[in-house]
Backbone bond lengths (Angstrom), bond angles and torsions (degrees), N, CA, C in turn:
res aa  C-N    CA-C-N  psi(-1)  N-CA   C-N-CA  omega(-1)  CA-C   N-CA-C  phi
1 X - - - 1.449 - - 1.530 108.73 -
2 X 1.572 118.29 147.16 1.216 114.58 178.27 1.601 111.02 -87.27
3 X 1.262 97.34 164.38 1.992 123.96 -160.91 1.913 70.92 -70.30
4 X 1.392 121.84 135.39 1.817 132.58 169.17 1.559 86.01 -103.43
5 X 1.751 96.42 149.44 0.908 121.08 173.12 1.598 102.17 -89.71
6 X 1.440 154.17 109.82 1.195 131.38 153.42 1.906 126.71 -90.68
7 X 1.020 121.91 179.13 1.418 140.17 -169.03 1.749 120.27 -148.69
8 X 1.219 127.08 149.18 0.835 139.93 -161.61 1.814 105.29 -48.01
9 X 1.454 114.99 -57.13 1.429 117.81 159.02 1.373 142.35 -35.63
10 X 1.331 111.12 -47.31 1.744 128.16 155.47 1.371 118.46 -75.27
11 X 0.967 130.73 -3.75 1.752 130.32 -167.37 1.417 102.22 -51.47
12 X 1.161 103.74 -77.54 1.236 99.84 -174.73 1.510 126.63 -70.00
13 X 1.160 122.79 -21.17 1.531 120.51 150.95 1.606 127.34 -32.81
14 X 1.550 85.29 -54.29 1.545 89.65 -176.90 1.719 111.93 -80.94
15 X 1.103 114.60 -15.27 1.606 104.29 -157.86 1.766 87.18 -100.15
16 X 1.857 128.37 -18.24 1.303 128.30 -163.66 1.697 99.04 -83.29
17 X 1.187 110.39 4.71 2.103 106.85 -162.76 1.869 101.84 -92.06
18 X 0.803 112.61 174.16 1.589 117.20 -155.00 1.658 95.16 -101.41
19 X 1.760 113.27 130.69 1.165 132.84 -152.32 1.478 126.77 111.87
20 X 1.228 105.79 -149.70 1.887 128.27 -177.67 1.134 108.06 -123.18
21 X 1.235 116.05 123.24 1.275 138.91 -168.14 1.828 110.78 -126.48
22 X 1.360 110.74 114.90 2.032 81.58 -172.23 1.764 61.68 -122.11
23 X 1.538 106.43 171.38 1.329 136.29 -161.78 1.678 98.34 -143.04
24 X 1.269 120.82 107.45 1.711 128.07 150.62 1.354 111.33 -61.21
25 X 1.229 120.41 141.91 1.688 111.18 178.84 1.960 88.68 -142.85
26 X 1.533 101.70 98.67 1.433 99.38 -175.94 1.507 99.70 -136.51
27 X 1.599 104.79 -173.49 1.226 108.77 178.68 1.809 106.30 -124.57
28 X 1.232 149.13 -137.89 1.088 174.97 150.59 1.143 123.01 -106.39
29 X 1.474 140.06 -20.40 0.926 133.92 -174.54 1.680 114.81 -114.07
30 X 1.765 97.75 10.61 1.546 107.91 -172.81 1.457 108.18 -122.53
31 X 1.862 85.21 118.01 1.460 98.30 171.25 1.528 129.97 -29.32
32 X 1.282 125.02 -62.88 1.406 145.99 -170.60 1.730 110.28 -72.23
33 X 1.436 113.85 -18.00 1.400 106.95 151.31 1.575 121.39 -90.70
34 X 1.395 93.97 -27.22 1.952 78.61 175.98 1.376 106.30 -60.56
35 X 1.455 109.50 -43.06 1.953 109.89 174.91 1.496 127.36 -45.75
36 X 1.480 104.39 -14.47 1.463 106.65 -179.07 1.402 118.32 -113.36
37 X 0.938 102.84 2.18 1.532 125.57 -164.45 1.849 116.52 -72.59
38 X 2.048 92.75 -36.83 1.542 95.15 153.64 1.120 125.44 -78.72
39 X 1.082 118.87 -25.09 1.720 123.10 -162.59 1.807 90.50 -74.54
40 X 0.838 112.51 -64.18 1.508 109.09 176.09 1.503 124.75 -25.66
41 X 1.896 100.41 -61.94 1.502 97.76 163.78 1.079 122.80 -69.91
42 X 1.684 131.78 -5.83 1.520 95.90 161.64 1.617 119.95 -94.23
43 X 1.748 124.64 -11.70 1.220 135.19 -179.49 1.538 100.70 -61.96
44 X 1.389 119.83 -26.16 1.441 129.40 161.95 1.526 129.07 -51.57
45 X 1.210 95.51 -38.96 1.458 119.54 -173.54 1.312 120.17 -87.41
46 X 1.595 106.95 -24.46 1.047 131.65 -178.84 1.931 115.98 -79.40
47 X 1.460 102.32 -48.64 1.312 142.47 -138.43 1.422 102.26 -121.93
48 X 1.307 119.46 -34.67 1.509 121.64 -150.32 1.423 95.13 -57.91
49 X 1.468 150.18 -17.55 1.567 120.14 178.44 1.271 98.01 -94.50
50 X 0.681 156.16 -27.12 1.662 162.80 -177.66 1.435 113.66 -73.73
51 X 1.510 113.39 -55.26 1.690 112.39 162.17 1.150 138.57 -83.13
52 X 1.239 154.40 136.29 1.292 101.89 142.63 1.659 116.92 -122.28
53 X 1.525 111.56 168.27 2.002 109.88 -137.21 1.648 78.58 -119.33
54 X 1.319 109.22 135.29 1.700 108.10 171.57 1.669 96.86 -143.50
55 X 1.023 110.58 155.96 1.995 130.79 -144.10 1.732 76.68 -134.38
56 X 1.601 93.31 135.29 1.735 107.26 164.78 1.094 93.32 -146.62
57 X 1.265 118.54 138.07 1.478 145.91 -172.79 1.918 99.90 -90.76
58 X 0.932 103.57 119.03 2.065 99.82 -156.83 1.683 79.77 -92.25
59 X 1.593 137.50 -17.86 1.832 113.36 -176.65 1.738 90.60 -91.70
60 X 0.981 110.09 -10.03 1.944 106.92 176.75 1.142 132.66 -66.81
61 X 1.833 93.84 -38.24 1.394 127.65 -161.66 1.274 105.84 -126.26
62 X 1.548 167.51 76.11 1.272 169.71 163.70 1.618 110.26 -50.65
63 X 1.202 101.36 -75.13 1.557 114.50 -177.57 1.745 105.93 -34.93
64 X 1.410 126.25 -42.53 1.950 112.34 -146.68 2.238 73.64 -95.27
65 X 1.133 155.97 -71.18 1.063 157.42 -105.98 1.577 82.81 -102.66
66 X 1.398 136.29 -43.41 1.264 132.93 145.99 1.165 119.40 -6.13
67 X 1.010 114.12 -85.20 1.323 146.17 -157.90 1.465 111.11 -75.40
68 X 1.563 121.78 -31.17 1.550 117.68 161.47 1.538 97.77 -88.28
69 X 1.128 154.07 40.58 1.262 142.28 -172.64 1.608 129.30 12.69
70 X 1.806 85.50 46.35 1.703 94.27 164.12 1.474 124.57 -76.71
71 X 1.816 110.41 128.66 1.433 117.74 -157.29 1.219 102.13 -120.35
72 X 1.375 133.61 -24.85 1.820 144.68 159.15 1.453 104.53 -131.58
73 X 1.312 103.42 151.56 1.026 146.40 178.58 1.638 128.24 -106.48
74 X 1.464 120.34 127.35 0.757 137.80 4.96 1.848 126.40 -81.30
75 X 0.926 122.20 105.91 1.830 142.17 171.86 1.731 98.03 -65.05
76 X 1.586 84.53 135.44 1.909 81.51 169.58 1.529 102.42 -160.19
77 X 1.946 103.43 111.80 1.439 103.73 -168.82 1.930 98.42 -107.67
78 X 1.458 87.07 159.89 1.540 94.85 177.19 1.520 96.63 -114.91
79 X 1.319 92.28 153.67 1.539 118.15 -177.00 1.638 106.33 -128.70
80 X 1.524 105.27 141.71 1.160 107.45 -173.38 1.715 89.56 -147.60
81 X 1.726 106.87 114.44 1.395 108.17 169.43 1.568 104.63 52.58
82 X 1.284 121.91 50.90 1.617 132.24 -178.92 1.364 123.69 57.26
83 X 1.683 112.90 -19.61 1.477 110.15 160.44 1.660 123.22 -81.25
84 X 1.275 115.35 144.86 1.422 131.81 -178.43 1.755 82.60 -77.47
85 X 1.875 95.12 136.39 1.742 110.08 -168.74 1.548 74.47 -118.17
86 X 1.140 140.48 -78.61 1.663 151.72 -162.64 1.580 131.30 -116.50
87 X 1.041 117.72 -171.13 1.757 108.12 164.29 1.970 95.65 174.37
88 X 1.435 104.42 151.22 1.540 111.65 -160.82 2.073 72.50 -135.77
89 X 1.808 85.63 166.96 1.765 86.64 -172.72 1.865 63.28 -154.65
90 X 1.588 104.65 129.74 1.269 142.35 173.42 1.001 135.19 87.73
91 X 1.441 145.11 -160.59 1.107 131.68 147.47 1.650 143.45 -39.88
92 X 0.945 103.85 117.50 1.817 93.60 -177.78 1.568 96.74 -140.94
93 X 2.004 102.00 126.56 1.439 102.27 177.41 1.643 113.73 -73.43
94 X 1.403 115.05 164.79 2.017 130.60 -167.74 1.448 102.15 -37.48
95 X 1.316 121.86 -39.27 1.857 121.15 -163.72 1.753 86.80 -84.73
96 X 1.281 129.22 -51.15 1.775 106.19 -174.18 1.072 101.45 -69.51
97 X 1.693 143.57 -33.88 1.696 139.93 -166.25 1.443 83.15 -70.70
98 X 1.251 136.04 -65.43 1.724 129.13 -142.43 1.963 88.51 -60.81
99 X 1.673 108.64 -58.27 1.378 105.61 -161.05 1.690 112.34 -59.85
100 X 0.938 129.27 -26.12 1.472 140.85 164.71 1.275 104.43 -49.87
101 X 2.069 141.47 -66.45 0.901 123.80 -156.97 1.882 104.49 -90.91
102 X 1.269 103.46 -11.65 1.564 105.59 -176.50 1.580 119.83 -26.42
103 X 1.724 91.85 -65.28 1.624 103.57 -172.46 1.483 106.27 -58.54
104 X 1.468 133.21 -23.78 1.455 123.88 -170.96 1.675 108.46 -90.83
105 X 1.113 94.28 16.11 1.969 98.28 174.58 0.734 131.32 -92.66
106 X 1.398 136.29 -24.36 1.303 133.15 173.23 1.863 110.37 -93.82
């Protein structure tokens, strides 16, 4: 499945659907998300029927990163069946991202 773009309007659509849901909450102008930005596509590649990975642009979107009290960037929460299971704040290389979402897979 491809990496979804979400927005303040779909948030919860996308994160309420049945499965794992992890959420990027970055910007463009931040180093440490462009750095994660591959690791993602390959945890995708890896993961993609089992996850699925959706990117919110936090200067696009104000209201949803609000509202989880995201304070740096890059933030990355998992969703499981519409509840938030975890969340990591920065960079983390493919072996800590994979071992982080492992336990929420089955």
């Amino acid at each position: 499945m491809a990496i979804v773009k979400v927005a303040d309007d779909n948030f919860k659509e996308t994160i309420g659907q049945d499965g794992l849901v992890l959420v990027d909450f970055w910007a463009p102008w931040c180093g440490p998300c462009k750095m994660i930005a591959p690791v993602l596509e390959e945890m995708n590649g890896k993961l993609g029927d089992k996850l699925t990975i959706a990117k919110m642009n936090v200067d696009d979107n104000p209201e949803t990163p609000g509202a989880y009290g995201i304070m740096s960037i890059p933030t990355l929460k998992l969703f499981k069946n519409g509840v938030e299971v975890s969340s990591v704040v920065g960079f983390k290389p493919l072996q800590d991202m994979l071992a982080w979402v492992e336990p929420h897979l089955a």
